[in-house]
Structure formats: structure tokens, C-alpha cells
N, C-alpha and C positions, 0 to 999 in steps of 0.2 A: 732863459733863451725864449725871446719870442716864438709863436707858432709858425714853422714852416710847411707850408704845401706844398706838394709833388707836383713836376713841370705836368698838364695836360696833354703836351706834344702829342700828336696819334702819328703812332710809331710808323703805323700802316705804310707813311710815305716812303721810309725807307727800302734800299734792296736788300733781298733776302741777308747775306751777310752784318750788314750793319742792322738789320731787324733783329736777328740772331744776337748782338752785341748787348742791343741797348734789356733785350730782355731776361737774356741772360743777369746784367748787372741787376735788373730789378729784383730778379730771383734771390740774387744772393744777399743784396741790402736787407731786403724782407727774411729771408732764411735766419739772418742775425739779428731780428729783434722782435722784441717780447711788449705786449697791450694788453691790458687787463680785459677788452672787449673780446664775449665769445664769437662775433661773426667776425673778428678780425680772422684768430684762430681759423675758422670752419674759410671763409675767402683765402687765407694762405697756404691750406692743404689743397686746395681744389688748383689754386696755380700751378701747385708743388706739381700736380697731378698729369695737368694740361700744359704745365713746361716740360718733363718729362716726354711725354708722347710727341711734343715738339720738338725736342731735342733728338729723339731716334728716327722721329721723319728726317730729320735736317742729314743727319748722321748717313743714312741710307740713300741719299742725294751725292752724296761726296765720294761714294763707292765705286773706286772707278781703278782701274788699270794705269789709267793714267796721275792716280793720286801717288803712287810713290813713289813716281816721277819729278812731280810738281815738291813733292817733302825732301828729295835729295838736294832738288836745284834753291828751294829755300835754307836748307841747311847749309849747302855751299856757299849762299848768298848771306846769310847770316855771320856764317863766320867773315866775309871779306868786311863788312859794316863792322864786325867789332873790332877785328883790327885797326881796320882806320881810325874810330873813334879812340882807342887806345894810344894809339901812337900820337895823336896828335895831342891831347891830354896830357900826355907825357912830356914833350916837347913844351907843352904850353907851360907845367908845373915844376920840368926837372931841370930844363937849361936856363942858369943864369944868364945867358949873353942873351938879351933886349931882340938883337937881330935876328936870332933863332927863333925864339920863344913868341914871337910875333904869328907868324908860321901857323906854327901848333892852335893859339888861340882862336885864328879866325876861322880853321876849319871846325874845331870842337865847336864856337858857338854855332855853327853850321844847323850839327845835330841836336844843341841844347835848345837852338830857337823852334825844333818842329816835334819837338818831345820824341827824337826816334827810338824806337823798342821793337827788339827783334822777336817778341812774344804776341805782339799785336795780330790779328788777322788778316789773311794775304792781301785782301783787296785795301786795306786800312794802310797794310806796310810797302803795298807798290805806289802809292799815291803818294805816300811821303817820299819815297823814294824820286820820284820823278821831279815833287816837290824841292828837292833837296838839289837833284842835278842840275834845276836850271840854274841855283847860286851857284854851287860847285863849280860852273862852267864860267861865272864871270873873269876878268882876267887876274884878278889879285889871288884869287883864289885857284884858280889854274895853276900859278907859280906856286903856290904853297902846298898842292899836291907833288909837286915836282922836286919840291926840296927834300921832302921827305919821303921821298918816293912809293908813293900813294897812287899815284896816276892807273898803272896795270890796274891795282886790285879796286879803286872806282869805275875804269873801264867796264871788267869782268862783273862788280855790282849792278854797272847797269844793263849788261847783255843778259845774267843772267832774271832780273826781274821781268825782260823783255819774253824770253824764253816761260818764265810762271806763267804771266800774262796769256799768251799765247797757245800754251798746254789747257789754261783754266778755261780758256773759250772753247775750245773742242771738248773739254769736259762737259761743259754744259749742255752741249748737243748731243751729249751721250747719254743723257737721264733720258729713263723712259717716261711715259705719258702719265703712267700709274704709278709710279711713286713719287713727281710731280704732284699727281692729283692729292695724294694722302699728306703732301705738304703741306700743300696749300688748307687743305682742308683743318689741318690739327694748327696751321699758323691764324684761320678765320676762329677759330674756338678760342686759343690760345689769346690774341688780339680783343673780343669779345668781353672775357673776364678781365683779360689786365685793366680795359677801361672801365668796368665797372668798379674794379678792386679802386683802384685809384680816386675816381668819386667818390668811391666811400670813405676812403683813407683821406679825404682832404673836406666832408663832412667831418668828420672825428673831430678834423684837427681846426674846426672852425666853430664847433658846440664845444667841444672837450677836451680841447691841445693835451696832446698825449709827449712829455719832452721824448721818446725814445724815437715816435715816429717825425718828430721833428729833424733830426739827428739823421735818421736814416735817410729822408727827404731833400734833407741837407748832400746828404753823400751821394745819392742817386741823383738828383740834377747836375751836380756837376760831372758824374761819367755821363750821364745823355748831353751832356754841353762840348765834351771830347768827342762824343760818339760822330755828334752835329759838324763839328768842326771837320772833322777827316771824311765825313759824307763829303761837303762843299768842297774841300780839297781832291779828292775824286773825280769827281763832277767839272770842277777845271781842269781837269788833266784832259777831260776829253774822251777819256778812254770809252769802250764799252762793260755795260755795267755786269756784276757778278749775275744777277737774276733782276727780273722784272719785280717792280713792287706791287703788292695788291690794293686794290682802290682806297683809298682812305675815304673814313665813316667821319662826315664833319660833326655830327653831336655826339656829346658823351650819353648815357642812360642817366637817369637821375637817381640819387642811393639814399637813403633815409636810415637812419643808427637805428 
């Protein structure tokens, strides 16, 4: 395998959510794999350290009264999304008769074209969501919820992501100053290292291509290519965004093995 390097992306641009995504996956790319370099080792505990402290700021951000409200109305919401998906699947797979099975097809590729997954993060799954209703809404497709009487429980899908939406912004405005402040702060630490970790990890791999971190580089550019993707999809919806992003730092540090 040729040497692969880590995308450079500065995550920074993202909002808090999708920042939370893309670094997450980095943690856990790196968490699985092994470099015979000691400063790789000694850089990957310190992430380990400073994605933790990230991850309990993030955590203590989300603490709200209003969060088991927003986990009921997605778990409701969830279930109507895999009904749908299932039945139309069904339809598409199980009835012989052409004119049925039509039906079923073009709602499934629906979901199969926008990779929907009800494990994704809110802001991640109301974007597709929206995404999705404006096909859902063209008229072939209209008739094909109707056949299979799908129509309610896509209604109810999209009232209630309206409803998460709508809880998550008054969320927002309920974090106080100070533990905004210690987000932010463990997110500029946290940001800080990954770009250095990253420099370094793509020195490595340009003196002394390591195939493990190839592999890994491999894997992690393509979740930061989804992560990319469902930002832009966001982003056209219009909506207002989960948190504000913090400034992006246009140079990387420069890292020496």
C-alpha cells in the first residue's frame, strides 16, 4: 500500500457537533493502531487525555432538562424512520407483482441515497432528514407513501425532528457562560494537539511510511469526508446551527520525527 496521509482539514471550521464527530473518529482510528515510533505512543496518550477532558466539557453542555425531552422525541422519531425504511424494503424485496414492488424501491433508494442512520448525531440526522423530505415530497414519490401507507408516520417524522430542532435551540440558550467557557477552552487545547499530532503523523508517513498508519489515514479521511458531507447538507437546509465554530487557525505547527 502506498503511503497515505491524514486529510489536514482544520477541523476548527466545524460546529461544535460535527467538531465533536470528526474528533471523536480520530480518537478512535488512532486508539486502534499500533507504530513502532515513541512519540507517536507519548502524542497519542496526550490526545487520549485532552479528548477526554473534551468529551466531559461537551458532556456537561448537553445537561439540560430539556435533553430527555429532545431523547424521547428522537427515539419516537427513530422508530417512525425505521418503519418506513423497512416496509418499503420489504415491498421492494418480497412482492412479486412489478407494480407493487416499484413503490417500495423508490422510497428505499430514498434512504439508501443519503446513507440515513438513526445512530448519527441530531444535528447530522435532522439535516438528512430534511434532506430526504424534500424527494419524499416530489409526486412519484408522494403516491408511493400512500400505497403503502407511509404518509402519517412521514408526517409525524417530520413534525417531530421539527419539534428536536426547536427544543435543541432553546437548549442552547440554556448553557451557562462557564461551562461554555471550559468548552471552549478544552476544545482550543484539544484542536491545538490534533493539528500537531497530525503533522506529525504525515511527517512519519512521508520519511517512514508506517502501513498501519496508512490504513488508519485511510479510514479516518473517509469518516471526515461524511462528516464534510452532512456539515454542507446542514448548512443547505438553512437551519440555525447546533453552536458557533471557533476561529480556524490557517497554519499547521511544523513537527520533526
Amino acid at each position: 500500500m502506498d503511503a497515505i496521509k491524514f486529510s489536514d482539514k482544520a477541523l476548527s471550521v466545524f460546529p461544535m457537533a460535527f467538531y465533536f464527530s470528526a474528533v471523536k473518529a480520530f480518537e478512535e482510528r488512532i486508539r486502534a493502531t499500533e507504530c513502532g515510533q515513541e512519540r507517536f505512543q507519548r502524542m497519542r496518550d496526550e490526545y487520549d487525555r485532552l479528548f477526554k477532558a473534551f468529551d466531559e466539557a461537551y458532556k456537561r453542555t448537553q445537561k439540560s432538562e430539556l435533553t430527555a425531552k429532545i431523547a424521547a422525541l428522537d427515539k419516537e422519531r427513530d422508530g417512525y424512520a425505521y418503519v418506513m425504511q423497512k416496509v418499503a424494503e420489504a415491498w421492494a424485496t418480497k412482492l412479486e407483482d412489478e407494480t407493487l414492488a416499484v413503490h417500495g424501491r423508490r422510497v428505499a433508494q430514498v434512504f439508501r441515497d443519503y446513507g440515513f442512520r438513526t445512530s448519527e448525531a441530531l444535528v447530522a440526522e435532522n439535516a438528512k432528514i430534511h434532506n430526504m423530505e424534500q424527494k419524499l415530497a416530489e409526486r412519484d414519490l408522494v403516491s408511493d407513501l400512500q400505497m403503502m401507507g407511509l404518509t402519517e408516520l412521514n408526517r409525524r417524522l417530520l413534525n417531530r425532528t421539527e419539534q428536536i430542532e426547536q427544543l435543541m435551540g432553546k437548549r442552547n440558550e440554556e448553557k451557562s457562560d462557564v461551562v461554555v467557557g471550559e468548552l471552549k477552552a478544552a476544545r482550543e487545547k484539544l484542536d491545538g494537539h490534533y493539528r500537531a499530532f497530525v503533522t506529525y503523523l504525515n511527517a512519519v508517513q512521508e520519511l517512514q511510511p508506517e502501513e498501519s498508519l496508512s490504513k488508519a489515514a485511510q479510514y479516518y479521511n473517509a469518516d471526515l469526508a461524511k462528516i464534510e458531507l452532512q456539515y454542507q447538507q446542514s448548512r443547505k437546509k438553512g437551519g440555525k446551527e447546533e453552536d458557533e465554530p471557533l476561529a480556524a487557525t490557517p497554519e499547521q505547527p511544523e513537527a520533526s520525527l
